[in-house]
Kinemage of the C-alpha trace (Angstrom):
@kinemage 1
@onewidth
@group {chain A} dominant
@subgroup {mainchain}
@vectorlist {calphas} color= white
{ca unk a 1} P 37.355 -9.419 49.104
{ca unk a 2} L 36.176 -5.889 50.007
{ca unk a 3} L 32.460 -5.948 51.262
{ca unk a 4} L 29.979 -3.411 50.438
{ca unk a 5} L 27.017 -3.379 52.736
{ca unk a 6} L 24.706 -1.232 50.469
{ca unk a 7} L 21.373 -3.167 51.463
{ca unk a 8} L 22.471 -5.786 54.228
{ca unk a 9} L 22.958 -3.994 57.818
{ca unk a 10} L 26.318 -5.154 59.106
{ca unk a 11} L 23.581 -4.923 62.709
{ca unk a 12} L 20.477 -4.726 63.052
{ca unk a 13} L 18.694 -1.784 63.511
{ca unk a 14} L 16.535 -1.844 66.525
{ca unk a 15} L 13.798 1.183 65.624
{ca unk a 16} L 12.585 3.871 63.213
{ca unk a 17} L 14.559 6.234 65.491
{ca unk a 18} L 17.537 4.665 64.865
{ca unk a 19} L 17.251 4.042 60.928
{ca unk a 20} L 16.146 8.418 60.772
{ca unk a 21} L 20.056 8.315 62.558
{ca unk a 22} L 21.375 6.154 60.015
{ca unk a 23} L 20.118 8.520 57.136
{ca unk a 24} L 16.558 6.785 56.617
{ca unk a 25} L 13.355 8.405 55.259
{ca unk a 26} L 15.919 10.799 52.744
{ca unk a 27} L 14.784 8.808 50.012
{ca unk a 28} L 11.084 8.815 50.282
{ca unk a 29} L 11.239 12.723 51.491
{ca unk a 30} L 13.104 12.894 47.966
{ca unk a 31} L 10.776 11.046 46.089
{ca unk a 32} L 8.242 13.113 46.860
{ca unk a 33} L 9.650 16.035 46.800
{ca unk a 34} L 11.124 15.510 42.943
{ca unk a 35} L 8.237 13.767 41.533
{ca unk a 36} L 7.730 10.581 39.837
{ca unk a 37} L 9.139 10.893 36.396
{ca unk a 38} L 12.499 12.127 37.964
{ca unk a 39} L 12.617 9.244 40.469
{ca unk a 40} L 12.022 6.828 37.210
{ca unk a 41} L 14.536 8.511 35.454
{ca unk a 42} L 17.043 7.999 38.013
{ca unk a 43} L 16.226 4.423 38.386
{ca unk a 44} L 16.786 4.031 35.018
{ca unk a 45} L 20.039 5.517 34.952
{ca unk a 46} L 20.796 3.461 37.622
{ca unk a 47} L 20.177 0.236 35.918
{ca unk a 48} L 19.095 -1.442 38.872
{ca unk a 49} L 18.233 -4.842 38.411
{ca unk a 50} L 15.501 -7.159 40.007
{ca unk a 51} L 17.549 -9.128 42.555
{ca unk a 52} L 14.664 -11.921 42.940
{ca unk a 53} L 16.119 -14.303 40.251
{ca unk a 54} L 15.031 -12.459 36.828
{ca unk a 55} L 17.458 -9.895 36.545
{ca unk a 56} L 15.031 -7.368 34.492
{ca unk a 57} L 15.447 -3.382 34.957
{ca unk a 58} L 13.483 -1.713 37.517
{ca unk a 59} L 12.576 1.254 35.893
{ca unk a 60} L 11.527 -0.718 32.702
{ca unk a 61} L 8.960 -2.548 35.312
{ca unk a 62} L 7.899 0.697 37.137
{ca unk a 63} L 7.201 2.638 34.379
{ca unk a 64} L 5.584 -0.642 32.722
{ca unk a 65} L 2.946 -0.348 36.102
{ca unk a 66} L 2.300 3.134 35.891
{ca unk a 67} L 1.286 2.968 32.330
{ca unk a 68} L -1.253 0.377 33.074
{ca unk a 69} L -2.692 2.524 35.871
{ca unk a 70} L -6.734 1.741 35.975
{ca unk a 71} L -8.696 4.522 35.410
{ca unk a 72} L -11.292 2.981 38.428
{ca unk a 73} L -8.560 1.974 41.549
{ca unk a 74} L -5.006 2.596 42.740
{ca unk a 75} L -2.696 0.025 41.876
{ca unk a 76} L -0.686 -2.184 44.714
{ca unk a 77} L 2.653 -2.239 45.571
{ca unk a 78} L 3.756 -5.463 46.371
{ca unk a 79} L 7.165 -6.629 48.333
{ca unk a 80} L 8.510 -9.831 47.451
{ca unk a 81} L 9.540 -11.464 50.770
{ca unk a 82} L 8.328 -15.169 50.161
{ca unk a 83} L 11.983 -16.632 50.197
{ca unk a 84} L 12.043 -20.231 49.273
{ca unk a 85} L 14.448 -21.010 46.683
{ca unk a 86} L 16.850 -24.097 47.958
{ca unk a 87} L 20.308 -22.227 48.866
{ca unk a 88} L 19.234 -18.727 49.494
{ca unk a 89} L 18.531 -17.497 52.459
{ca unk a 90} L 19.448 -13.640 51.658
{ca unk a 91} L 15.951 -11.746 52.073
{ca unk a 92} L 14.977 -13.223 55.139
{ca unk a 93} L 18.366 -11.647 56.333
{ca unk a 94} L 17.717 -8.491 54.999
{ca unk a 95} L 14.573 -8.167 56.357
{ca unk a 96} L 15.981 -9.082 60.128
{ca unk a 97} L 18.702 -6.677 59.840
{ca unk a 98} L 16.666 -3.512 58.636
{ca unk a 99} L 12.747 -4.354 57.528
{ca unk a 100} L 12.601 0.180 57.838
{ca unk a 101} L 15.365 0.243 54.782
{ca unk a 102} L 13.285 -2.146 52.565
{ca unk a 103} L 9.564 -0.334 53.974
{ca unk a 104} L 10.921 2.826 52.458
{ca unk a 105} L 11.517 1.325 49.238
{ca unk a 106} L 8.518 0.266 49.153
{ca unk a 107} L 6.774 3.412 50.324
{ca unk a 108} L 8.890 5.251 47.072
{ca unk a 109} L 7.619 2.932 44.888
{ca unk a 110} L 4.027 4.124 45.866
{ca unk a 111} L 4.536 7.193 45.677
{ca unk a 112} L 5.740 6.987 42.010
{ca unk a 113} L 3.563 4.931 40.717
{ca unk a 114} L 0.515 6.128 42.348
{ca unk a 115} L -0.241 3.415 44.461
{ca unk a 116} L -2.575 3.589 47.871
{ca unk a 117} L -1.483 0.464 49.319
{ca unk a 118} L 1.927 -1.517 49.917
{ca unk a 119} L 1.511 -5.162 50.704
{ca unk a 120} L 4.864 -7.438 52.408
{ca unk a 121} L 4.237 -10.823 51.249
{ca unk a 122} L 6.516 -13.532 54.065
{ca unk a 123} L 5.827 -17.241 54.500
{ca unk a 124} L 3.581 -17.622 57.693
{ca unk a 125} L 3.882 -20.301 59.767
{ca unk a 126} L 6.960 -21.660 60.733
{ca unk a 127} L 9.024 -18.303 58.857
{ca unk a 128} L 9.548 -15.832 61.245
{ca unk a 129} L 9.649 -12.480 60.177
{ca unk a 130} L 6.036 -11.511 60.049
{ca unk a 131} L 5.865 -9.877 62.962
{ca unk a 132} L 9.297 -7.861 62.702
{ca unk a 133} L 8.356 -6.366 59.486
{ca unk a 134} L 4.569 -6.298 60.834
{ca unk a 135} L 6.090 -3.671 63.783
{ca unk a 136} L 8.406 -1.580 61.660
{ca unk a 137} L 5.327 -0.922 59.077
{ca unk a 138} L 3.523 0.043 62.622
{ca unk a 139} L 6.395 2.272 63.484
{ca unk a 140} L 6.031 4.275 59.890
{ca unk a 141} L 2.390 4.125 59.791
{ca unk a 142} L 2.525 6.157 63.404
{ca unk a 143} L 5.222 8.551 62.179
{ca unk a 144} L 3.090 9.327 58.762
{ca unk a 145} L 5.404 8.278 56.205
{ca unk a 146} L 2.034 6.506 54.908
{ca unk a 147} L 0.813 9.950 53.611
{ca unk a 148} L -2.616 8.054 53.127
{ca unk a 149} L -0.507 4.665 51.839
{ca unk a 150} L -1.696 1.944 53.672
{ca unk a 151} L 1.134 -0.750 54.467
{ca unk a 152} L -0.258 -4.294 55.722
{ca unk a 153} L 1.559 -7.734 55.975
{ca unk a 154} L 0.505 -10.887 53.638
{ca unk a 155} L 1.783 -13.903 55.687
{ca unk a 156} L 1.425 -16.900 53.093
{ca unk a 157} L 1.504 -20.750 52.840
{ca unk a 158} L 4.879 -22.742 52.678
{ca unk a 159} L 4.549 -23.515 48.971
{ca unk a 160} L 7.475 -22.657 46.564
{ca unk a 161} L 4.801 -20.726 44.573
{ca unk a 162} L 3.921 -17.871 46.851
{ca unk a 163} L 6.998 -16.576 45.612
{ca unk a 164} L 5.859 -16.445 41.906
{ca unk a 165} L 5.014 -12.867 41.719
{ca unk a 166} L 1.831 -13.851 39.588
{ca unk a 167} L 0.741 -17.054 42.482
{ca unk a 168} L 1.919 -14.541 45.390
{ca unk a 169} L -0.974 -12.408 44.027
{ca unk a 170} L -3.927 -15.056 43.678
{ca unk a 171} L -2.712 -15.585 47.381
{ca unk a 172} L -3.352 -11.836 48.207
{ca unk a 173} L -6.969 -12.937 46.600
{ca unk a 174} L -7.613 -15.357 49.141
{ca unk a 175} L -6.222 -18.463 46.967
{ca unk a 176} L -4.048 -20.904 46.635
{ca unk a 177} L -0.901 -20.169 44.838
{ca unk a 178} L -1.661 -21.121 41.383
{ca unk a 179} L 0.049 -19.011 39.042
{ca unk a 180} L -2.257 -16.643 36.690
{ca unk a 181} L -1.623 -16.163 32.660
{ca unk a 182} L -1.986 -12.299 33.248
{ca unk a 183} L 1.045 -10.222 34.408
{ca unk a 184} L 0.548 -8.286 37.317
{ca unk a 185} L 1.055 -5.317 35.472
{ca unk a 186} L -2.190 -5.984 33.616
{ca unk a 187} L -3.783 -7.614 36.758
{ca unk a 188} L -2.862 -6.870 40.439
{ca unk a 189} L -4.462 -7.062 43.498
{ca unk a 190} L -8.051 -6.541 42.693
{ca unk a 191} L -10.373 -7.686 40.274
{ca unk a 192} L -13.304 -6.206 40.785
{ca unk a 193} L -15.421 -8.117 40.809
{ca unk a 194} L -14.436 -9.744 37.720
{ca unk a 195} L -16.025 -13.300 38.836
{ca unk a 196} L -13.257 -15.242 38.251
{ca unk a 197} L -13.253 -18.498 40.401
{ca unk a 198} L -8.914 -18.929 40.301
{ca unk a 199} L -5.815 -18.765 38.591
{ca unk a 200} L -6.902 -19.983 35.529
{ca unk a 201} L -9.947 -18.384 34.654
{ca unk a 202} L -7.812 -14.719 35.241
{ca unk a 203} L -6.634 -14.336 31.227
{ca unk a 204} L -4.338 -11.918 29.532
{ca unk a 205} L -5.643 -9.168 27.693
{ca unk a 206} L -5.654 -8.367 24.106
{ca unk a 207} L -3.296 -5.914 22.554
{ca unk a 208} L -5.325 -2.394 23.084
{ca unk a 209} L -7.471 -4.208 25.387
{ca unk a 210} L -8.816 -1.937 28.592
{ca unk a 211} L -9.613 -3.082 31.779
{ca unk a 212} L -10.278 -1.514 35.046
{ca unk a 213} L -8.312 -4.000 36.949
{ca unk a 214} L -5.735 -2.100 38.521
{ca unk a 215} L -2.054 -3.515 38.307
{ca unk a 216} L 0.654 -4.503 40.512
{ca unk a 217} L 4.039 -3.660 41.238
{ca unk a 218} L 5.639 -6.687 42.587
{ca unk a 219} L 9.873 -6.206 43.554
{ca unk a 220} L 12.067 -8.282 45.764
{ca unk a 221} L 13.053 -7.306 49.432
{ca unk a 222} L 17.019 -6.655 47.811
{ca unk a 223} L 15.746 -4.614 44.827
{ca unk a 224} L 12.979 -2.779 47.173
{ca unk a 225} L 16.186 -2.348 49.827
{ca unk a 226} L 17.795 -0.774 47.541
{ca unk a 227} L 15.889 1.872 45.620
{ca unk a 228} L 15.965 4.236 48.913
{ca unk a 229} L 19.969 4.927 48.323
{ca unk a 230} L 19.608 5.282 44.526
{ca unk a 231} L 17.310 8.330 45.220
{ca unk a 232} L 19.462 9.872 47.580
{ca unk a 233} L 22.968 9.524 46.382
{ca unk a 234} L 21.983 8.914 42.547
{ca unk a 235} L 22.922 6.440 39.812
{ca unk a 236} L 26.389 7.448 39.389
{ca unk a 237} L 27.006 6.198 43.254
{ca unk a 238} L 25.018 3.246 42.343
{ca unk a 239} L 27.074 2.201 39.379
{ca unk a 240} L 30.079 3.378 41.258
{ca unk a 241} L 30.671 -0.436 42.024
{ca unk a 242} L 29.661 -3.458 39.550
{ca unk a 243} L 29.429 -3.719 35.561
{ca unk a 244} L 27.685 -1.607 33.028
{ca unk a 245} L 25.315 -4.469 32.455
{ca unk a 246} L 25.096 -5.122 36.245
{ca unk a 247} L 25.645 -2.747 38.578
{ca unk a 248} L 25.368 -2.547 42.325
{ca unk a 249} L 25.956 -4.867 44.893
{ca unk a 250} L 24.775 -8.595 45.097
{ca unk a 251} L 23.644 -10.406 48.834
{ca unk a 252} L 24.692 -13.625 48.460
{ca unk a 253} L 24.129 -17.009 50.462
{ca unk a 254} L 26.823 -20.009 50.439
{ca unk a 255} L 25.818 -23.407 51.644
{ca unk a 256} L 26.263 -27.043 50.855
{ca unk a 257} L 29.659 -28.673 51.034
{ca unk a 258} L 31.229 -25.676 52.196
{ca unk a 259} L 33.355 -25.285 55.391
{ca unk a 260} L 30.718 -22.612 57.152
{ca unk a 261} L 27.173 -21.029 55.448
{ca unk a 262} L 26.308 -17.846 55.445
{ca unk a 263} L 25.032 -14.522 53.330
{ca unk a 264} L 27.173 -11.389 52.506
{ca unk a 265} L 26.658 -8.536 50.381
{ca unk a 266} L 29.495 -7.998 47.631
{ca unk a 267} L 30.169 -6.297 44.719
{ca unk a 268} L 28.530 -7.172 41.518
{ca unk a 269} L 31.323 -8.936 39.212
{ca unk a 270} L 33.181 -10.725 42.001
{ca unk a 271} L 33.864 -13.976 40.336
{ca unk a 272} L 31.799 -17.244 41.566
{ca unk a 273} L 35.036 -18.719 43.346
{ca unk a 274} L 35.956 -15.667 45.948
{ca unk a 275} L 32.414 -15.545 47.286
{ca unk a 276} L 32.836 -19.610 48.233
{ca unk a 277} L 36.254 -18.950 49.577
{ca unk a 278} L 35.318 -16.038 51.332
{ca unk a 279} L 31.311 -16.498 52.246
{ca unk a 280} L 31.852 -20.548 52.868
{ca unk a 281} L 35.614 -21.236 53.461
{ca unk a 282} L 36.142 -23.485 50.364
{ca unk a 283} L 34.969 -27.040 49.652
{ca unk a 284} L 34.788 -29.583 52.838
{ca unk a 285} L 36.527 -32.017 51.118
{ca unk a 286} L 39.049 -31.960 48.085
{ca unk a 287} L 37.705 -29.264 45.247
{ca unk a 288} L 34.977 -27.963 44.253
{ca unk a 289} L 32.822 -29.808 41.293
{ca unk a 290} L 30.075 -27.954 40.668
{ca unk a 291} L 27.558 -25.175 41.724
{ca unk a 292} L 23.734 -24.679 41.631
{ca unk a 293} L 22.495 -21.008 41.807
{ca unk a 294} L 19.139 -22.291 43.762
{ca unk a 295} L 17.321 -24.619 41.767
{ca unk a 296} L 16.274 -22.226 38.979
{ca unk a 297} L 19.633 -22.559 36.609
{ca unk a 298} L 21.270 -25.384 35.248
{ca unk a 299} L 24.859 -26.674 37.484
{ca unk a 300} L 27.898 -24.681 36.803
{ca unk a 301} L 31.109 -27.019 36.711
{ca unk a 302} L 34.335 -26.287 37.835
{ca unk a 303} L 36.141 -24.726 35.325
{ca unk a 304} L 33.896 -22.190 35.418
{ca unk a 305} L 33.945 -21.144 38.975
{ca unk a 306} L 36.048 -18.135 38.115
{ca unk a 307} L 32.807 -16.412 36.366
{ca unk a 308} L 32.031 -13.167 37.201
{ca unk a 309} L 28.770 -12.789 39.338
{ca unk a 310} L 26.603 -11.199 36.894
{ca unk a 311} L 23.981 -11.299 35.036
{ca unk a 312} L 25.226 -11.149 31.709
{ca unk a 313} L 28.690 -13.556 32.809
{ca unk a 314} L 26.636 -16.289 34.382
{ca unk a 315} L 24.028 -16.431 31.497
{ca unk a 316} L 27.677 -16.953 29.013
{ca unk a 317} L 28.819 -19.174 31.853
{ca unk a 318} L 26.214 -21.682 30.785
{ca unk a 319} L 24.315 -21.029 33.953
{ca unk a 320} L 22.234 -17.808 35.356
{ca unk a 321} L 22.682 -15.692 38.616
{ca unk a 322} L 19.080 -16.593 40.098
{ca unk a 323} L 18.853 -15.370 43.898
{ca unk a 324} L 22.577 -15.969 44.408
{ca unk a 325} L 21.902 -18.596 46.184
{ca unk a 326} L 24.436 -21.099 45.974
{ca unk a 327} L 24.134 -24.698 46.653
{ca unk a 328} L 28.650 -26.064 46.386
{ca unk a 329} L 29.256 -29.692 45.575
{ca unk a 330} L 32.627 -31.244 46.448
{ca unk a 331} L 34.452 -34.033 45.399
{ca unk a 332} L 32.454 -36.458 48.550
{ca unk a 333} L 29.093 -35.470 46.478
{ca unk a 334} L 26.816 -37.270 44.365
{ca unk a 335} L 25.940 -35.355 41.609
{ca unk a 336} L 23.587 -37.643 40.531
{ca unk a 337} L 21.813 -37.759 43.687
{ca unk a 338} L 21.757 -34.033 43.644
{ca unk a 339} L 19.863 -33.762 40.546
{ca unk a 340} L 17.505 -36.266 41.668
{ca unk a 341} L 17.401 -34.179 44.562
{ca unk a 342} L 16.458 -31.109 42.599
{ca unk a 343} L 13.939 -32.831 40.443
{ca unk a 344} L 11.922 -34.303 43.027
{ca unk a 345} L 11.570 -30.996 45.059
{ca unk a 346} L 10.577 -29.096 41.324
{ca unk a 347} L 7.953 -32.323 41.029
{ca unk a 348} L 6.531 -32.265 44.537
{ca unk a 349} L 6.053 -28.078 44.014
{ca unk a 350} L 4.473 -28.313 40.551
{ca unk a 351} L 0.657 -26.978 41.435
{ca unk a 352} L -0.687 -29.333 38.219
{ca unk a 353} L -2.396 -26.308 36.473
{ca unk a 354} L -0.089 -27.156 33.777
{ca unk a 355} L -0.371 -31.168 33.371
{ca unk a 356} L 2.911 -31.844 31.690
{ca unk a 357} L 4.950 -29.793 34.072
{ca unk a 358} L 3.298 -32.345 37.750
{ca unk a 359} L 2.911 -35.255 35.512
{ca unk a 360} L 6.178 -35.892 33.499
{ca unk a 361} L 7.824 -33.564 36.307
{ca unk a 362} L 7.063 -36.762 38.617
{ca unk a 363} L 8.032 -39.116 35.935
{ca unk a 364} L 11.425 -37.591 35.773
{ca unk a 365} L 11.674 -37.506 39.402
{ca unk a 366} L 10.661 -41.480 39.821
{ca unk a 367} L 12.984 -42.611 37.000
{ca unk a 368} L 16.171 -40.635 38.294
{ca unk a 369} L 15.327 -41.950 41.707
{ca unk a 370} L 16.129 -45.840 40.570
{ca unk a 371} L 19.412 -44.049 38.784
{ca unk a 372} L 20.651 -42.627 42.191
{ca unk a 373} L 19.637 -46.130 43.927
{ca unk a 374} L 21.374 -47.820 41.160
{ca unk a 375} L 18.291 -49.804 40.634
{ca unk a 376} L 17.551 -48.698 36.969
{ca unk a 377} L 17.927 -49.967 33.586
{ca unk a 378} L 18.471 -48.021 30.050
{ca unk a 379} L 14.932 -47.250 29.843
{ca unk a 380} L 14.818 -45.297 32.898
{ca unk a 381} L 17.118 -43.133 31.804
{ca unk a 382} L 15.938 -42.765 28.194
{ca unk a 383} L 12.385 -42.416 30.251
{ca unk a 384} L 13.666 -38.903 31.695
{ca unk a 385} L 15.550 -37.833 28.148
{ca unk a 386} L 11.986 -38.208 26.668
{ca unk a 387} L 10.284 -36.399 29.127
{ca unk a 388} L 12.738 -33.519 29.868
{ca unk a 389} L 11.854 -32.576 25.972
{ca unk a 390} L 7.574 -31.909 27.203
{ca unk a 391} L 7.659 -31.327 31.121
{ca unk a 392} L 7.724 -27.772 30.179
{ca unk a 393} L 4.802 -27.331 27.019
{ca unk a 394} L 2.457 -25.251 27.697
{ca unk a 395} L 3.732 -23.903 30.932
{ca unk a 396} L 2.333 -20.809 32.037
{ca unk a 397} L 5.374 -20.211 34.910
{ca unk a 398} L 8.916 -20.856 34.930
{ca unk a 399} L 9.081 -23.964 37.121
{ca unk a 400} L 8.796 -26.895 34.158
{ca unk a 401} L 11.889 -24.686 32.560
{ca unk a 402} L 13.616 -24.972 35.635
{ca unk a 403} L 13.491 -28.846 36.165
{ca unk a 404} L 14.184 -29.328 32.293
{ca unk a 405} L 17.455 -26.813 32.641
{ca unk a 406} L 18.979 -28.703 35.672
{ca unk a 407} L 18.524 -31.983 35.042
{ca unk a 408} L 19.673 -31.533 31.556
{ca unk a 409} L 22.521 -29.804 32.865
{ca unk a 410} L 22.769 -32.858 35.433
{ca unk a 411} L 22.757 -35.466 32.635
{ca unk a 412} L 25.229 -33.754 30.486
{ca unk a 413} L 27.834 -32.923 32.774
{ca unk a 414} L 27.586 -35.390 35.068
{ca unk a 415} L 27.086 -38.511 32.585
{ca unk a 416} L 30.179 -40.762 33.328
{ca unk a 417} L 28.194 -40.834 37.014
{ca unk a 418} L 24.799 -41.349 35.202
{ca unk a 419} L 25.986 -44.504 33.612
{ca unk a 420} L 27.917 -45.840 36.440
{ca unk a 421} L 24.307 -45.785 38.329
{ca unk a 422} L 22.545 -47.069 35.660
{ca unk a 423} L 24.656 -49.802 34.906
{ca unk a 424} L 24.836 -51.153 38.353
{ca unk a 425} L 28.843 -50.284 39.074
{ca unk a 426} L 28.538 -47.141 41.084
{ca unk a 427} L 27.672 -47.995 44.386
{ca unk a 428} L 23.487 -46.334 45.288
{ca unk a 429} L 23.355 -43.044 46.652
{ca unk a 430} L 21.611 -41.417 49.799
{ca unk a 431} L 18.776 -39.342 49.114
{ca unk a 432} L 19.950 -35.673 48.375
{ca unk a 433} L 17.188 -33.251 50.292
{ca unk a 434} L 17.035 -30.387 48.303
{ca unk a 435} L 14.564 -27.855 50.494
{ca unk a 436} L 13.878 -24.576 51.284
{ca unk a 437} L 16.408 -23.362 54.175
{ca unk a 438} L 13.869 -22.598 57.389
{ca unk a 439} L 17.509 -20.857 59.222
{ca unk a 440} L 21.394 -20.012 59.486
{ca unk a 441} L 22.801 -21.554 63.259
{ca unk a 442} L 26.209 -21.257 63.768
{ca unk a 443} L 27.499 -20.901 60.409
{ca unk a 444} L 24.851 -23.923 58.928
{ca unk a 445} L 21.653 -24.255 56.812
{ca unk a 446} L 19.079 -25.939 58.697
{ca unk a 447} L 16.928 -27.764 55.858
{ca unk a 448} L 12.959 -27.974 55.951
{ca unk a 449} L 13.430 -31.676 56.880
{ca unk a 450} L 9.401 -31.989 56.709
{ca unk a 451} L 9.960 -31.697 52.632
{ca unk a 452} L 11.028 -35.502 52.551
{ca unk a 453} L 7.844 -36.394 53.539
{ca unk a 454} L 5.441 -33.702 51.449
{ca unk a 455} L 3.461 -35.358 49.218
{ca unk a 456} L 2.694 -34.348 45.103
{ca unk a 457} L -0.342 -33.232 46.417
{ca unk a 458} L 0.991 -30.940 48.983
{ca unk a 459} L -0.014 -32.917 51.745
{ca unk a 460} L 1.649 -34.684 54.429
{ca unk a 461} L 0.279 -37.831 53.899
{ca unk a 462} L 1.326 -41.643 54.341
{ca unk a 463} L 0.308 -41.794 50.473
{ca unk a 464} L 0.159 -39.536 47.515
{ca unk a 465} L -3.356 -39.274 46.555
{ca unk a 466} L -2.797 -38.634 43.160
{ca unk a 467} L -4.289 -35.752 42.597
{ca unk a 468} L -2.572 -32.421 41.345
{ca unk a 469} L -3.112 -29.185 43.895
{ca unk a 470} L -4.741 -27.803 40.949
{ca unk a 471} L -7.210 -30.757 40.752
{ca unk a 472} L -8.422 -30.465 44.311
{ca unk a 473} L -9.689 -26.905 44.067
{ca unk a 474} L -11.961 -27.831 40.995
């Protein structure tokens, strides 16, 4: 496999001095030089797509922002750094290697879409990174690249939320990370004074409806990486590797049963198998059995590892390219414990705003935890069948969807193991942690361990209290 380092520094580079010798600040000199409808023309000739799990076009979204400007404020530019799908690990590298490449993406975006302020959203506490990013922005603020664009550093809470573009901005409010119904390109970053009290008193406009809230841009740290290049050397070079559909380059991360872990950059198409053989060094033990791309798209078996890494080929695959972050299961695994694995972290991150996604969510989670002990009975099983078909009614973000997908996708492919568990013959399984990765060490994940004992409720207690997150800020 031939890597492309587009967007992932093979090193790191040490200091603004040193990215202005590797070629930096072309782009945003560019930008401004050309003008905002030629930079959004090129980005949509590009056909860059949003590498935080969604896959939609970039210039679609930008021009989507700037049409929605307020007539009152600026809108916000907003940089997705609030890594926490299980299995990916590849912004937090991004960021370590070169936090000036993905500041400069960030600084275009502002200039194009009119924006006075660009926000880097990182987990706080335990996530290092803030302060890395926190100097580089220093670095460019002191140089003037600003031009009047003030750049600031949003270090959030440890939920899975904060990376929901629409929670990572209630969090920029001063909230918890409660998903809003409005799109950040109708709401942003400020209200004005609007009076709402949360999340779910921020509604969606009406077709034709104005408002002077101001909107958001919100991009990944890969797709903001990578926008500084695409102005420089133009969409052709961009599409010079990849598919029509997807072009570019894709950072991936490996982990699981895999002989090492790690996160590369390669070239958009490279089928599923190569990047495990080449990231990870194959299965531990035996073969591969199946793949999860985080724990946003339903398990991909093993007869189709040789998919294409795209958007379009994983979607056909059955499954969906996510973060490219991807959790391998070998023939040693317990498939079944994995899902159960899966739901329970999905049930444990539900905020509750939504009460079938926390309520049947933990349902699933309890009943497929007596499957993996081999302590259940029919019912449990037809228990989770019934509630996989509500967890996700009425969900305002894509979290219910996600547990319904994989442990559908569980149950179906893996059902020879599912009835083996629940009929007592298959021996029980060990709990299957399925967390956020906290670091790489010498070619391993290390877990968030703490997640075993995190409670529905978000809290660390002995007992659940039985309250939603959503409940307790009522």
């Amino acid at each position: 496999m031939t890597f492309s380092p587009r967007v992932l520094d093979p090193e790191p580079v040490a200091s603004l001095d040193a990215w202005i010798h590797d070629g930096g600040g072309r782009g945003l000199e560019a930008a401004r030089a050309v003008g905002a409808p030629a930079v959004l023309d090129t980005l949509d000739a590009s056909g860059l797509r949003g590498r935080g799990g969604a896959g939609f076009p970039t210039g679609v979204k930008w021009r989507s922002v700037a049409a929605n400007a307020s007539p009152d404020e600026p809108a916000t530019v907003v940089v997705n750094g609030a890594e926490g799908e299980p299995g990916s690990f590849k912004d937090r590298a991004i960021l370590a290697a070169n936090p000036y490449r993905v500041l400069e993406g960030g600084l275009i975006a502002a200039v194009t879409i009119g924006a006075d302020r660009l926000v880097v959203a990182v987990k706080g506490a335990g996530h290092p990174g803030g302060d890395q990013v926190r100097a580089a922005a220093a670095e460019l603020t002191a140089a003037g690249w600003g031009g009047g664009i003030t750049i600031d550093v949003l270090e959030g809470p440890g939920e899975y939320l904060f990376g929901e573009e629409k929670a990572l901005l209630e969090v920029l409010e001063g909230r918890p990370p409660f998903p809003r119904v409005t799109p950040p390109w109708r709401r942003g970053a400020e209200e004005l004074g609007d009076g709402s009290a949360g999340a779910g008193g921020i509604e969606l406009a009406g077709p034709g409806d104005a408002t002077p809230a101001p909107p958001a841009l919100v991009n990944n740290v890969e797709t903001m990486a990578n926008v500084p290049a695409i102005v420089v050397e133009g969409p052709e070079w961009f599409r010079s590797v990849g598919t029509a559909e997807s072009p570019g380059t894709i950072v991936c991360t490996v982990t699981g049963r895999t002989r090492r872990h790690g996160v590369a950059e390669v070239p958009m198409g490279t089928p599923l198998r190569e990047v495990i053989d080449t990231i990870g060094g194959g299965p531990v033990t035996g073969r591969v059995v199946a793949v999860l791309s985080g724990v946003s798209n339903p398990f991909l078996p093993a007869d189709r590892l040789d998919t294409p890494l795209t958007y379009e080929h994983m979607v056909a695959a059955g499954s969906g390219l996510g973060a490219a972050g991807f959790i391998v299961y070998d023939q040693s695994s317990d498939l079944v414990a994995a899902t159960a694995g899966v739901s329970r972290f999905l049930a444990v991150e539900s905020c509750g705003q939504c009460t079938p996604c926390k309520q049947d969510g933990r349902t699933i989670a309890e009943h497929l935890d007596r499957i993996r002990r081999s302590d259940a009975a029919p019912e449990d099983l037809a228990t989770v069948v019934d509630r996989l078909g509500t967890v996700a009614d009425g969900a305002r973000c894509f979290l219910a969807t996600q547990h319904q997908l994989v442990v559908q996708s569980g149950l179906e492919l893996f059902r020879e193991a599912v009835d083996r568990h629940v009929d007592g013959s298959a021996e029980p399984a060990g709990a299957e942690l399925v967390a956020e990765i906290v670091d790489l060490v010498d070619e391993r994940a290390v877990v968030d361990e703490n997640h075993a004992d995190k409670q529905p409720d978000w809290s660390d207690a002995a007992e659940d209290s039985g309250q939603s997150p959503a409940d307790q800020q009522e």
